[in-house]
N, CA, C and O atoms as a Tinker XYZ file with bonds, in Angstrom:
   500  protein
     1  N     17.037000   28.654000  -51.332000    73     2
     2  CA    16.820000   27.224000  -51.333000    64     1     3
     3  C     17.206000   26.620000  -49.975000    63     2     4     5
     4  O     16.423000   25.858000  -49.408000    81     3
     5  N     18.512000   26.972000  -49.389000    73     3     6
     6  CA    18.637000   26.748000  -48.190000    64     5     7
     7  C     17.537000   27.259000  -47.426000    63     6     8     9
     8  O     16.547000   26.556000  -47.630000    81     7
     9  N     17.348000   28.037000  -46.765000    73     7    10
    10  CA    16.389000   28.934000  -45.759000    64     9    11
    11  C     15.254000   27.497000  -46.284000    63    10    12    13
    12  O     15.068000   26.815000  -45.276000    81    11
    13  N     14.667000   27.029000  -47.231000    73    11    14
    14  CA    13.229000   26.579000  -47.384000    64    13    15
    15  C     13.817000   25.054000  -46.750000    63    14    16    17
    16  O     13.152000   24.246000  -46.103000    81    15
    17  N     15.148000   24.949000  -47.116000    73    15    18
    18  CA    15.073000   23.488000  -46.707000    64    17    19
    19  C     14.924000   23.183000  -44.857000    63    18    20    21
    20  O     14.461000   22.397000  -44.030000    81    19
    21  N     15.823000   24.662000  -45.033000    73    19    22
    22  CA    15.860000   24.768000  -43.416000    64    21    23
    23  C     14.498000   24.807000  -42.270000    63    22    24    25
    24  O     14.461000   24.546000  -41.067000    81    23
    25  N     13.429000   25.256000  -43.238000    73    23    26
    26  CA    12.407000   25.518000  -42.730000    64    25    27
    27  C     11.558000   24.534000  -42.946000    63    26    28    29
    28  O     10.760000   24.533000  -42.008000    81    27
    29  N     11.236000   23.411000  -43.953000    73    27    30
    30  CA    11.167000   21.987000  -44.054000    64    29    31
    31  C     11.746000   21.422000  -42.643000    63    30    32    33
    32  O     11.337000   21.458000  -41.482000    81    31
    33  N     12.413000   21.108000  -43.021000    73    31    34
    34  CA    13.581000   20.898000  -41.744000    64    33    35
    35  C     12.973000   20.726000  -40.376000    63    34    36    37
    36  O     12.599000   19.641000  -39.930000    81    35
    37  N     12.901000   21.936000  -39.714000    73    35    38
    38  CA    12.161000   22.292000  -38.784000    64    37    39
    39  C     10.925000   21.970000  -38.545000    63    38    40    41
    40  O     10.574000   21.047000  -37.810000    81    39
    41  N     10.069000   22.854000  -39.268000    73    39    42
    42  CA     9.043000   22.135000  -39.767000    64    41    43
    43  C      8.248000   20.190000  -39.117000    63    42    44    45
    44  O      7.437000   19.776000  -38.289000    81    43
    45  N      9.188000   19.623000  -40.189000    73    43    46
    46  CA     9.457000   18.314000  -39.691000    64    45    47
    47  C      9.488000   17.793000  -38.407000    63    46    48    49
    48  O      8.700000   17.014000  -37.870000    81    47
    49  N     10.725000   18.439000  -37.882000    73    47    50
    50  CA    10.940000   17.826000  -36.751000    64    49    51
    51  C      9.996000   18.677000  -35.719000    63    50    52    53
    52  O      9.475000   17.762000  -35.081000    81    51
    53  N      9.522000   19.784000  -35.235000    73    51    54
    54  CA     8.897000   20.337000  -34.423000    64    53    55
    55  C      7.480000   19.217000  -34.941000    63    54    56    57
    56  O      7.296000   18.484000  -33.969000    81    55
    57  N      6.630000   18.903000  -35.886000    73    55    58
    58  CA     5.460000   17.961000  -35.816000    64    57    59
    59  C      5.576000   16.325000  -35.766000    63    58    60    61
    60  O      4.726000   15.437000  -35.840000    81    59
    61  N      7.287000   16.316000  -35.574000    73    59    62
    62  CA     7.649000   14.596000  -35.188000    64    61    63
    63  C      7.602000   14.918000  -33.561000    63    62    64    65
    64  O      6.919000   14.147000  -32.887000    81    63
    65  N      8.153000   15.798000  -33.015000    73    63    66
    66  CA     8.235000   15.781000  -31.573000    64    65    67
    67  C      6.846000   16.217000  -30.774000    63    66    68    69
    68  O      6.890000   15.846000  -29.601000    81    67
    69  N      5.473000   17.003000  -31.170000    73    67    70
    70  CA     4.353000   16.989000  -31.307000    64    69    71
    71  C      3.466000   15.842000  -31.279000    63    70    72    73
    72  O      2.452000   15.632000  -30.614000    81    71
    73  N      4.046000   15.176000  -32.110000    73    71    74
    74  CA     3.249000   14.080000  -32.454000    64    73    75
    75  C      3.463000   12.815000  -30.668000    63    74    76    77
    76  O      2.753000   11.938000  -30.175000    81    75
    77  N      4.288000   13.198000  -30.436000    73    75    78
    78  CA     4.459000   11.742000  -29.212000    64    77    79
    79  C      3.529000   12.669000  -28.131000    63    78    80    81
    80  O      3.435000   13.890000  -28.008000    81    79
    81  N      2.937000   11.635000  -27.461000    73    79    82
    82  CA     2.316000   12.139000  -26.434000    64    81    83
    83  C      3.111000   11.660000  -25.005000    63    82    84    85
    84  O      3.423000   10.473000  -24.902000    81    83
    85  N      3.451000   12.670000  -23.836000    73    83    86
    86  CA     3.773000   11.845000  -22.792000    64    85    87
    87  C      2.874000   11.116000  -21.898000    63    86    88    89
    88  O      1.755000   11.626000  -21.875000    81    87
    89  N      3.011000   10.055000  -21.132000    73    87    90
    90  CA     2.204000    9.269000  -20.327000    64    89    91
    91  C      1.997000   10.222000  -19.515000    63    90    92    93
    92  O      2.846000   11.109000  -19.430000    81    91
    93  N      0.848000   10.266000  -18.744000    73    91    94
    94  CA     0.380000   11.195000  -17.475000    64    93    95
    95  C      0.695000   10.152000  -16.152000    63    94    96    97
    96  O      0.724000    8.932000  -16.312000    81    95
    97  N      0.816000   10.494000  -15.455000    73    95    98
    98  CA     1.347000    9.969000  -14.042000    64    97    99
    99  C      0.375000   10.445000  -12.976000    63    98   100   101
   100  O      0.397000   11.675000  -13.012000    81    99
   101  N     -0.323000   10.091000  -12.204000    73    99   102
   102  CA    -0.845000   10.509000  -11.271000    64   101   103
   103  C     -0.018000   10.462000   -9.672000    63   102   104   105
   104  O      0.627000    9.491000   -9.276000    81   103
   105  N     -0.268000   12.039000   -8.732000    73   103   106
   106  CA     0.579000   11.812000   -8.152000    64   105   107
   107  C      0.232000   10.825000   -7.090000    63   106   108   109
   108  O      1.286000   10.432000   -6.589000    81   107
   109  N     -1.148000   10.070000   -6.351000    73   107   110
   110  CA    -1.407000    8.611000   -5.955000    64   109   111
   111  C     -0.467000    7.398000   -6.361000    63   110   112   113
   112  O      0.089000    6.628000   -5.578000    81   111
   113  N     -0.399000    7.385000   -7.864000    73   111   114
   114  CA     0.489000    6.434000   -8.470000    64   113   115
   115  C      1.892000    6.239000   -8.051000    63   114   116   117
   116  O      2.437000    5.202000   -7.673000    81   115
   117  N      2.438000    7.582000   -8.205000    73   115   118
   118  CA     4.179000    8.054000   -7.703000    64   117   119
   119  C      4.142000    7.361000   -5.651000    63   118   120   121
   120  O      4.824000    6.598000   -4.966000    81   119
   121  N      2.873000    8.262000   -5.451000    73   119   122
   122  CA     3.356000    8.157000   -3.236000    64   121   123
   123  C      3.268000    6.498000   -3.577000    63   122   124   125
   124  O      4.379000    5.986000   -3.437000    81   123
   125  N      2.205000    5.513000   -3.996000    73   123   126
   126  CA     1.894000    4.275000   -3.738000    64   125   127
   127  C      3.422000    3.430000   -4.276000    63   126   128   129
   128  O      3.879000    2.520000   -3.584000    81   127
   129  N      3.930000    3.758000   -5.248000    73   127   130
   130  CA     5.306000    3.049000   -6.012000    64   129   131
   131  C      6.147000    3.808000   -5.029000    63   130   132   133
   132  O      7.308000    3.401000   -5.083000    81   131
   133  N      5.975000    4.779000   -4.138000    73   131   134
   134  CA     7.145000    4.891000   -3.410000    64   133   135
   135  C      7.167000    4.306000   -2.051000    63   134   136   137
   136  O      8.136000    3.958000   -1.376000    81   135
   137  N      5.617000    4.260000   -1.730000    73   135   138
   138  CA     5.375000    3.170000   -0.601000    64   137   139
   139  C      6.090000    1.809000   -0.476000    63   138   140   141
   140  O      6.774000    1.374000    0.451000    81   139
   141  N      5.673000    1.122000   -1.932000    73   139   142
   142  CA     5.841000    0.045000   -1.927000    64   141   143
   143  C      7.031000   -0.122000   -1.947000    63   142   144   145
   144  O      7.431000   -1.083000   -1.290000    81   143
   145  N      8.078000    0.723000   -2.691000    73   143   146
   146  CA     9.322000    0.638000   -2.871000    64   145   147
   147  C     10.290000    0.648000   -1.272000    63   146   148   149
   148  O     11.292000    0.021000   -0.930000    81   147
   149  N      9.496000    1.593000   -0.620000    73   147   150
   150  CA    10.236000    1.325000    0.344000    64   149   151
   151  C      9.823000    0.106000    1.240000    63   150   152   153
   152  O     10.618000   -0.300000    2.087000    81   151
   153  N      8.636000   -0.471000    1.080000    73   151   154
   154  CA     8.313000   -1.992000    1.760000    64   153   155
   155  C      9.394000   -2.800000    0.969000    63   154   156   157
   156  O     10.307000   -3.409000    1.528000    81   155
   157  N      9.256000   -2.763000   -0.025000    73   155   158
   158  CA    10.427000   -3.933000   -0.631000    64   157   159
   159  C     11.869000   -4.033000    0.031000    63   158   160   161
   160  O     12.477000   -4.996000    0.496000    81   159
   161  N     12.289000   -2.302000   -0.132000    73   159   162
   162  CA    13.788000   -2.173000    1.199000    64   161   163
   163  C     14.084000   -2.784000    2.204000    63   162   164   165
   164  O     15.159000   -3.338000    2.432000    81   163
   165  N     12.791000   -2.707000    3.139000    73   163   166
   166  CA    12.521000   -2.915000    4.324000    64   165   167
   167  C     12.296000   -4.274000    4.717000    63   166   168   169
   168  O     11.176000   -4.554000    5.144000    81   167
   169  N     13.209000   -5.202000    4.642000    73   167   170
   170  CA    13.572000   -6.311000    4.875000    64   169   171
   171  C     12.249000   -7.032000    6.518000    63   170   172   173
   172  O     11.424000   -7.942000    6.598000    81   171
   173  N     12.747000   -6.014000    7.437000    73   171   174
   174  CA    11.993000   -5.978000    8.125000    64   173   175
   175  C     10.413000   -5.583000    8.481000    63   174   176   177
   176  O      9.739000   -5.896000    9.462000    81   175
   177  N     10.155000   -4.961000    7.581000    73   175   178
   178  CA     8.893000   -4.483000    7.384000    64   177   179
   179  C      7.864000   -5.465000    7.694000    63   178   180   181
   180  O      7.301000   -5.031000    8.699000    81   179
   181  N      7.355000   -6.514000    7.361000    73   179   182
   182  CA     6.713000   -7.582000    8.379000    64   181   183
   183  C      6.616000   -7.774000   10.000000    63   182   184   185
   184  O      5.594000   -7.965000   10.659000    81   183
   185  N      7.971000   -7.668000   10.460000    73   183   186
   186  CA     7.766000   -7.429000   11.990000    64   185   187
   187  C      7.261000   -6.114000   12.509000    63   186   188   189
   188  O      6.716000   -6.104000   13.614000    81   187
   189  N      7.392000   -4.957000   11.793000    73   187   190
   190  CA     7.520000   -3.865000   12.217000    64   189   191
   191  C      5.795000   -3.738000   12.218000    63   190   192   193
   192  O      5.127000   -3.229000   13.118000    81   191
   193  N      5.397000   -4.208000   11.240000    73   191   194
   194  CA     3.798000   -4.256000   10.926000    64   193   195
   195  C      3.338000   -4.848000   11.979000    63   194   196   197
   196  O      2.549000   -4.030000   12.453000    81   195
   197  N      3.347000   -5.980000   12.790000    73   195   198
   198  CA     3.080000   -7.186000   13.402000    64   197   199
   199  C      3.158000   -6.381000   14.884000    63   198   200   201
   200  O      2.313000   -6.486000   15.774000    81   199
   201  N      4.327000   -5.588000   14.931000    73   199   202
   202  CA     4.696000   -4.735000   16.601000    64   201   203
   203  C      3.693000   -3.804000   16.564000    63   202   204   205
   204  O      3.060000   -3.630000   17.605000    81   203
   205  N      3.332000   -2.991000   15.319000    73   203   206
   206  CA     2.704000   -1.950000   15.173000    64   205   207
   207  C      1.184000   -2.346000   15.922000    63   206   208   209
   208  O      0.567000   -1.735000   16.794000    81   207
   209  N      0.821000   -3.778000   15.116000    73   207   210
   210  CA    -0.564000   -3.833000   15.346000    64   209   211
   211  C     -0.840000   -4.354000   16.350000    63   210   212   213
   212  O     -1.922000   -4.927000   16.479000    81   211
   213  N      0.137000   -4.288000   17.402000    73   211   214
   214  CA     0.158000   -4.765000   19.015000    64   213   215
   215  C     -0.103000   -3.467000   19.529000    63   214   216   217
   216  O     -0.969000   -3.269000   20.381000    81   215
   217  N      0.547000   -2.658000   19.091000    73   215   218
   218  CA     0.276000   -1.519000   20.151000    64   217   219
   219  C     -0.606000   -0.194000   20.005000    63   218   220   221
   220  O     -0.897000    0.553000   20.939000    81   219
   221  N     -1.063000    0.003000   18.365000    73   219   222
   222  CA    -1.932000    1.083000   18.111000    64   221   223
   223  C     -3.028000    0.596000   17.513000    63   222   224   225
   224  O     -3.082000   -0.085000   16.489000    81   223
   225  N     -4.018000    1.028000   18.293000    73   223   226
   226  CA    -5.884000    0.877000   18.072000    64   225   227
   227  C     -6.026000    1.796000   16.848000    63   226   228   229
   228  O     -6.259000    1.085000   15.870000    81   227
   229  N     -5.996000    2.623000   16.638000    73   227   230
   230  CA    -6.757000    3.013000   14.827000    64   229   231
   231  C     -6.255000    1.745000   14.088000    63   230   232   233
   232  O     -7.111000    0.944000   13.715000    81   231
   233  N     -4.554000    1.411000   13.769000    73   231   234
   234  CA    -4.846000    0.249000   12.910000    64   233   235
   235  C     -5.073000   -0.825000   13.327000    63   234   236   237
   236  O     -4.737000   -1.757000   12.595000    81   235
   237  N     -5.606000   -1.095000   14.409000    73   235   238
   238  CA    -6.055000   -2.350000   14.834000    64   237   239
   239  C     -7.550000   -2.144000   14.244000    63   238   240   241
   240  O     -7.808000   -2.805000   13.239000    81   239
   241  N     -8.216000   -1.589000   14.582000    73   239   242
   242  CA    -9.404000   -1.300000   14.428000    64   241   243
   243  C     -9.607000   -1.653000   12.218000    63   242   244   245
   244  O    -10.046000   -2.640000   11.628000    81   243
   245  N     -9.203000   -0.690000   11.826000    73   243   246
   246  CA    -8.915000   -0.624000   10.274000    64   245   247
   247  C     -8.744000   -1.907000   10.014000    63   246   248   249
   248  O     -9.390000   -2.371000    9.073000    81   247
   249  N     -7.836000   -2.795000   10.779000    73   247   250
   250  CA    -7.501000   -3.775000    9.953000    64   249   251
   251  C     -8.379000   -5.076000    9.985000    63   250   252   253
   252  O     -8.402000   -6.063000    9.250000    81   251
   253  N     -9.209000   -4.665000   11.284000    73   251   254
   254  CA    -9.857000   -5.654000   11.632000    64   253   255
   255  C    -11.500000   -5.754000   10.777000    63   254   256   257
   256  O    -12.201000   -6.750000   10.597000    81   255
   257  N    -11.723000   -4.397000   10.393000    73   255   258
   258  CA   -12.836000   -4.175000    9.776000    64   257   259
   259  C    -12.676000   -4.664000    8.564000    63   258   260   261
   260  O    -13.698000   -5.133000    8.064000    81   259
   261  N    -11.025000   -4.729000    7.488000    73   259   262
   262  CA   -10.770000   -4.755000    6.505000    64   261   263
   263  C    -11.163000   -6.582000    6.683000    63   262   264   265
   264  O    -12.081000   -7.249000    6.208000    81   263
   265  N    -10.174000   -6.895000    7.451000    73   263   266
   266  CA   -10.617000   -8.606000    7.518000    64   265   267
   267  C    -12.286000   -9.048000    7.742000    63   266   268   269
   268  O    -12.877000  -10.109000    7.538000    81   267
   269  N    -12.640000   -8.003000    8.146000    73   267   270
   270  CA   -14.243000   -8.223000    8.288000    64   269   271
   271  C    -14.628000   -8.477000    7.021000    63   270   272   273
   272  O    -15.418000   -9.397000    6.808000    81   271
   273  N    -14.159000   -7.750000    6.061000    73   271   274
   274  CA   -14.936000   -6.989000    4.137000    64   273   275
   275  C    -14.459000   -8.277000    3.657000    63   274   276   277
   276  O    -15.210000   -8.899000    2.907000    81   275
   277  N    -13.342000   -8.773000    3.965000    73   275   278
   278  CA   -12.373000   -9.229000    2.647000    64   277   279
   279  C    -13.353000  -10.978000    2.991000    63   278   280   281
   280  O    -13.700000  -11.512000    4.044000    81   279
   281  N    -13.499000  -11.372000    1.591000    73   279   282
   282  CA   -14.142000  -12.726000    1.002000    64   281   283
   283  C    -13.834000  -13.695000    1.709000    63   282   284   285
   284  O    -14.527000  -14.551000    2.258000    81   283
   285  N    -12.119000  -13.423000    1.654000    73   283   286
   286  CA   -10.928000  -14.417000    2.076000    64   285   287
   287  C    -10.804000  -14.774000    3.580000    63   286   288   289
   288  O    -10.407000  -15.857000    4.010000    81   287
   289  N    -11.122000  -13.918000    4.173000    73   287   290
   290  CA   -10.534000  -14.268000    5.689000    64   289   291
   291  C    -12.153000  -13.543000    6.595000    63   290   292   293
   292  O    -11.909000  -12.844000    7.578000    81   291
   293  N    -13.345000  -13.705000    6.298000    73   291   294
   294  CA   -14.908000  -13.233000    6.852000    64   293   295
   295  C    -14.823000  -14.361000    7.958000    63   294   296   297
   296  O    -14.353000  -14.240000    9.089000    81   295
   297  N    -15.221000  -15.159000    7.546000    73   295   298
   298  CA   -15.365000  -16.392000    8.503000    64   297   299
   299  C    -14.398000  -16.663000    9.424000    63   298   300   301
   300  O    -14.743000  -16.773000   10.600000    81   299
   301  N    -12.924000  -16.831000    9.030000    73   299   302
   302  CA   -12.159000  -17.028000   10.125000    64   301   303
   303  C    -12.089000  -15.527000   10.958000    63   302   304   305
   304  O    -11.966000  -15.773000   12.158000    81   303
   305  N    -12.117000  -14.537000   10.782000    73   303   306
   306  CA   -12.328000  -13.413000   11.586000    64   305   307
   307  C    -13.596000  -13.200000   12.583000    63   306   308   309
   308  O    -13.680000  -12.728000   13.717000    81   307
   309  N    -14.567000  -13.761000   11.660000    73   307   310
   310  CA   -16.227000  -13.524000   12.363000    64   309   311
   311  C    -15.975000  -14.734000   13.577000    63   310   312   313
   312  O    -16.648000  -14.706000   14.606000    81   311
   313  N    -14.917000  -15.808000   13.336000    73   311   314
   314  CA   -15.191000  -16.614000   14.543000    64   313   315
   315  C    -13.795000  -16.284000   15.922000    63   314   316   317
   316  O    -13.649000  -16.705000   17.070000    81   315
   317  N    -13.161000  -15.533000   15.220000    73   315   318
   318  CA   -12.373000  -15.266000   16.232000    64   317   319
   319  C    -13.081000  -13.752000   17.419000    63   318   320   321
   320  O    -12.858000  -13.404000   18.578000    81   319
   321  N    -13.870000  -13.309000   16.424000    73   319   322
   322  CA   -14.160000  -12.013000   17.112000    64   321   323
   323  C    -15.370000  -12.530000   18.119000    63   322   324   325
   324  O    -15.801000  -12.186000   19.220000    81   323
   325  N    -15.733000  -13.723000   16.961000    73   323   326
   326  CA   -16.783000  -14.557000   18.405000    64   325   327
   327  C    -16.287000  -14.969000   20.026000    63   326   328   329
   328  O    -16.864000  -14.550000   21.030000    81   327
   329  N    -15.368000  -15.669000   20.032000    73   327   330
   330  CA   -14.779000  -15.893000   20.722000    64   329   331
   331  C    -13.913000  -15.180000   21.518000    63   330   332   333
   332  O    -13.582000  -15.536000   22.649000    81   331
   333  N    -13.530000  -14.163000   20.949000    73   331   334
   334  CA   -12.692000  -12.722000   21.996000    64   333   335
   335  C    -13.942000  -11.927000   22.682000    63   334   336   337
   336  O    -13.778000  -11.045000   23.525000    81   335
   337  N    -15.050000  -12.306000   22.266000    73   335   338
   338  CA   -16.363000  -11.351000   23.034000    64   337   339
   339  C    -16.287000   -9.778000   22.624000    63   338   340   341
   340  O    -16.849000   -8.915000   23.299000    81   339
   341  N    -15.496000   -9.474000   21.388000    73   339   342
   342  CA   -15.079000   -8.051000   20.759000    64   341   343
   343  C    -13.855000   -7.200000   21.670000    63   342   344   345
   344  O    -13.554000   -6.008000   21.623000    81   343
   345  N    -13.355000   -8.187000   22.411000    73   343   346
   346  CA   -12.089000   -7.487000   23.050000    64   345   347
   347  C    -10.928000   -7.121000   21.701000    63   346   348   349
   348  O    -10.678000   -8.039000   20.919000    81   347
   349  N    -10.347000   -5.928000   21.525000    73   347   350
   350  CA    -9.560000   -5.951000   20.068000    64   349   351
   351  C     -8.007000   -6.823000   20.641000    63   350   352   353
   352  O     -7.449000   -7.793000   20.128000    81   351
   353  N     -7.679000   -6.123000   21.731000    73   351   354
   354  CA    -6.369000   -7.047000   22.003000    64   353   355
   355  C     -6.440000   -8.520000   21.499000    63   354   356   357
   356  O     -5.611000   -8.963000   20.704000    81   355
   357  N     -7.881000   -9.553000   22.200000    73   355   358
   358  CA    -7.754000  -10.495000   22.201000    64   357   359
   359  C     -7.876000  -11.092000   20.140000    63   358   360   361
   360  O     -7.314000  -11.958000   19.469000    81   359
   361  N     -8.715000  -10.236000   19.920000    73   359   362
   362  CA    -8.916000  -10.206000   18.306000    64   361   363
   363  C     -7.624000  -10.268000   17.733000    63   362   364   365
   364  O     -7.343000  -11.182000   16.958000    81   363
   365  N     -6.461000   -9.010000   18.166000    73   363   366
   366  CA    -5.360000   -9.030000   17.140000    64   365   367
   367  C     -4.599000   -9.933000   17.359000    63   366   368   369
   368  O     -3.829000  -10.406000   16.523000    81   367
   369  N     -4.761000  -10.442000   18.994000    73   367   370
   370  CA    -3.451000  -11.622000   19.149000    64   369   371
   371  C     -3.766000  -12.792000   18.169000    63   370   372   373
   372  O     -2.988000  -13.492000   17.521000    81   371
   373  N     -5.525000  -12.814000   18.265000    73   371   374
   374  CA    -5.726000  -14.222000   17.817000    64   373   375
   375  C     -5.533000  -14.200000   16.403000    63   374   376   377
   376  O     -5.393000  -15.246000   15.769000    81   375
   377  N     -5.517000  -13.033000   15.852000    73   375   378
   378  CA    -4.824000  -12.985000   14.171000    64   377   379
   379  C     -3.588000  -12.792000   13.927000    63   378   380   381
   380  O     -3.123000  -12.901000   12.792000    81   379
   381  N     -2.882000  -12.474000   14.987000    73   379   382
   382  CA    -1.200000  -12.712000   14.618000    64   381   383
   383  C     -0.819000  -14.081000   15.223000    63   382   384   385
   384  O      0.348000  -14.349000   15.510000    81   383
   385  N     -1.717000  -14.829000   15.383000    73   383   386
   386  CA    -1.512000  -16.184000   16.160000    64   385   387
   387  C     -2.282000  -17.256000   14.937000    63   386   388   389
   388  O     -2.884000  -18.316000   15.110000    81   387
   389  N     -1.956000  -16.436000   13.572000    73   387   390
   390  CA    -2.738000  -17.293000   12.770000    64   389   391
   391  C     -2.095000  -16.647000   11.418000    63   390   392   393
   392  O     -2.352000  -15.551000   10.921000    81   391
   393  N     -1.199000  -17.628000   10.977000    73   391   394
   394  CA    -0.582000  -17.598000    9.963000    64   393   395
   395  C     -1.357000  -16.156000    8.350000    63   394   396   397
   396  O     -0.893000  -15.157000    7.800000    81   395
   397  N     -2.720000  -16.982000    8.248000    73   395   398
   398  CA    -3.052000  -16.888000    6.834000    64   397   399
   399  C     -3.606000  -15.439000    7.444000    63   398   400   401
   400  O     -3.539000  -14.579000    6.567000    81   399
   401  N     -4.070000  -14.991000    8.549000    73   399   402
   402  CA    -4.616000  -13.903000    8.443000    64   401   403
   403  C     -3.835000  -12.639000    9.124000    63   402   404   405
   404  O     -4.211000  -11.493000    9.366000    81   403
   405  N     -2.790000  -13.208000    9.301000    73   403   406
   406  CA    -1.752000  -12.462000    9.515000    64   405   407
   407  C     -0.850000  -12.009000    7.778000    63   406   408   409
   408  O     -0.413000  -10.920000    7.404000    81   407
   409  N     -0.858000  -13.021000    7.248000    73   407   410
   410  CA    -0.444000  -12.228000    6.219000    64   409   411
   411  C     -0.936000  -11.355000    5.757000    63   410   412   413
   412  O     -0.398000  -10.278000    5.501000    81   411
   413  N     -2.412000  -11.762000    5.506000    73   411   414
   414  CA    -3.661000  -11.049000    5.382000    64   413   415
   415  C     -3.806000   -9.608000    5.492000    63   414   416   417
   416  O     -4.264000   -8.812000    4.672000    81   415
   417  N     -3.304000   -9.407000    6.722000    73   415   418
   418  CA    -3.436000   -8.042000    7.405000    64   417   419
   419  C     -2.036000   -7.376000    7.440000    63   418   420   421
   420  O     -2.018000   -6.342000    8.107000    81   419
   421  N     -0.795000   -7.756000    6.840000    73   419   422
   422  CA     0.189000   -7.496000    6.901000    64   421   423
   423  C      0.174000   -7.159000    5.092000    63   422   424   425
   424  O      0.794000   -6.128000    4.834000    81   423
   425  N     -0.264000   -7.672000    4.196000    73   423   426
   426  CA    -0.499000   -7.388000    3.059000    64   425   427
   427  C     -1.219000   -6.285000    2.745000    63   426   428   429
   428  O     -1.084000   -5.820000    1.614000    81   427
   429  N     -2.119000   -5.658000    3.683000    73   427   430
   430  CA    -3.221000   -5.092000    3.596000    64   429   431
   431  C     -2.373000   -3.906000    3.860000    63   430   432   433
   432  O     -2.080000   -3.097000    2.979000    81   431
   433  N     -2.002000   -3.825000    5.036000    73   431   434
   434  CA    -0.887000   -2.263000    5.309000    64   433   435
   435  C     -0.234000   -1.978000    4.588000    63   434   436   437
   436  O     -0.168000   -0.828000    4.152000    81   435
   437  N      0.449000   -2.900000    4.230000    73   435   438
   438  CA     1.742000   -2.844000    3.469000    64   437   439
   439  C      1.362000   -2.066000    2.203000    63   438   440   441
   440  O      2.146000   -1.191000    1.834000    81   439
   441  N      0.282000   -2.282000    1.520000    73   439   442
   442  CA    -0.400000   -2.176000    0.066000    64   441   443
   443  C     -1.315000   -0.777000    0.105000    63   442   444   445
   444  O     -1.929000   -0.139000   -0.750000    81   443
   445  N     -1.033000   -0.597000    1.884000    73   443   446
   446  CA    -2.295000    1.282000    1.767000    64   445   447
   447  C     -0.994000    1.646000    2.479000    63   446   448   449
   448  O     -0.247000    0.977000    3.192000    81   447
   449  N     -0.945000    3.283000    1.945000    73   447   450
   450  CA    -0.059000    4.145000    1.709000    64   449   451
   451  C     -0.081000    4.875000    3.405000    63   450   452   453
   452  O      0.714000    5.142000    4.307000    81   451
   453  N     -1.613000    4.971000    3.091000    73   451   454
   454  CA    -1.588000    5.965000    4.744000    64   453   455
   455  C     -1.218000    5.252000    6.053000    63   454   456   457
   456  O     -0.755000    5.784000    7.062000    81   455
   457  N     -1.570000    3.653000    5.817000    73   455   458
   458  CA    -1.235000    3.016000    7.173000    64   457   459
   459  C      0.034000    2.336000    7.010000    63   458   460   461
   460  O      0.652000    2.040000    8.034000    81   459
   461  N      0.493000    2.057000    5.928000    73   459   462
   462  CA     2.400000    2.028000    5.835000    64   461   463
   463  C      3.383000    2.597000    6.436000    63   462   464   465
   464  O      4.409000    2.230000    7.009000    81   463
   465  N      2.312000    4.618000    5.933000    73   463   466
   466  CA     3.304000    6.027000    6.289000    64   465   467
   467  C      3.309000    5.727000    8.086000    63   466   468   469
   468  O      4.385000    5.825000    8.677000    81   467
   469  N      2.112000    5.386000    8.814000    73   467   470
   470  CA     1.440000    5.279000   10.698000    64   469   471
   471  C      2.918000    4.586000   10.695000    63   470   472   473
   472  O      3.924000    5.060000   11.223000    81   471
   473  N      2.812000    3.254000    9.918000    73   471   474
   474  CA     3.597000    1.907000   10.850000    64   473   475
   475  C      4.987000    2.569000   10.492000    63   474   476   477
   476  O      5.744000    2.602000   11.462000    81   475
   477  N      5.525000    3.130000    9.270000    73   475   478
   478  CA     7.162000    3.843000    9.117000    64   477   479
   479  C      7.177000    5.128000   10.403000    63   478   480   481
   480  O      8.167000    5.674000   10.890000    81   479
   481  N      6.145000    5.291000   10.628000    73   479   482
   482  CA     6.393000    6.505000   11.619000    64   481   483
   483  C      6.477000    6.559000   12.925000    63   482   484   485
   484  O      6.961000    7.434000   13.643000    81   483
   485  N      5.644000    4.915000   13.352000    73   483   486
   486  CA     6.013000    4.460000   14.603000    64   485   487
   487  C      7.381000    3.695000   15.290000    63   486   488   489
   488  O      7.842000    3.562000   16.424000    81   487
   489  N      7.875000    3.119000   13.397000    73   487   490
   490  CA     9.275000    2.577000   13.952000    64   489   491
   491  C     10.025000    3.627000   13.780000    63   490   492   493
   492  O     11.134000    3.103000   13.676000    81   491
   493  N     10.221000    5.026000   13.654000    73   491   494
   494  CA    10.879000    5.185000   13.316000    64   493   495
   495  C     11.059000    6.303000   12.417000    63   494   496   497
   496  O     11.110000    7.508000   12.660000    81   495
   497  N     11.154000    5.584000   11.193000    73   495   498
   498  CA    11.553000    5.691000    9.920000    64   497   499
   499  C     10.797000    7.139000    9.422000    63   498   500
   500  O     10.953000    7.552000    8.273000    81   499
């Protein structure tokens, strides 16, 4: 009688612990929450973005194309790039010389993993 209860028992609990499924995690999901996690740390992380995109052309370039796509900031980009004659220096000054599309583009890094990892690797970090 014991042994059957014991095996009830078991039984039981091996198709209660069966029964839960774990969440799947993708590992994109984990690098991006660890990205971000460390932007949140990084008190400074805004300037560091802002120095970055003074001095290296791939993310100048990236970011400028991204402000090209995005709904939000087409027009004020399409008229600054008018006016720089497609020089990128003169392009990035004139977007870190402009509040909304500076966040813009500082949101944008901050939020992709690969050009976060560029700008942590140029300060540094």
């Amino acid at each position: 009688m014991k042994r059957l209860l014991l095996l009830v028992f078991v039984m039981a609990f091996s198709a209660s612990i069966s029964a839960q499924t774990m969440p799947s995690v993708s590992t994109d999901d984990v690098k991006k929450v660890g990205m971000e996690a460390a932007a949140d740390q990084n008190p400074e992380l805004e300037k560091q973005i802002t120095d970055a995109l003074s001095k290296d052309e791939g993310l100048q370039k990236e970011t400028v194309d991204y402000l090209k796509e995005n709904p939000e900031t087409t027009n004020a980009i399409s008229k600054i790039i008018t006016d720089n004659k497609d020089s990128l220096d003169g392009i990035i000054k004139s977007v870190l010389g402009d509040s909304a599309l500076t966040t813009a583009a500082v949101d944008y890094i901050a939020n992709n993993p690969e050009m976060l990892n560029k700008v942590m690797k140029m300060a540094g970090m």
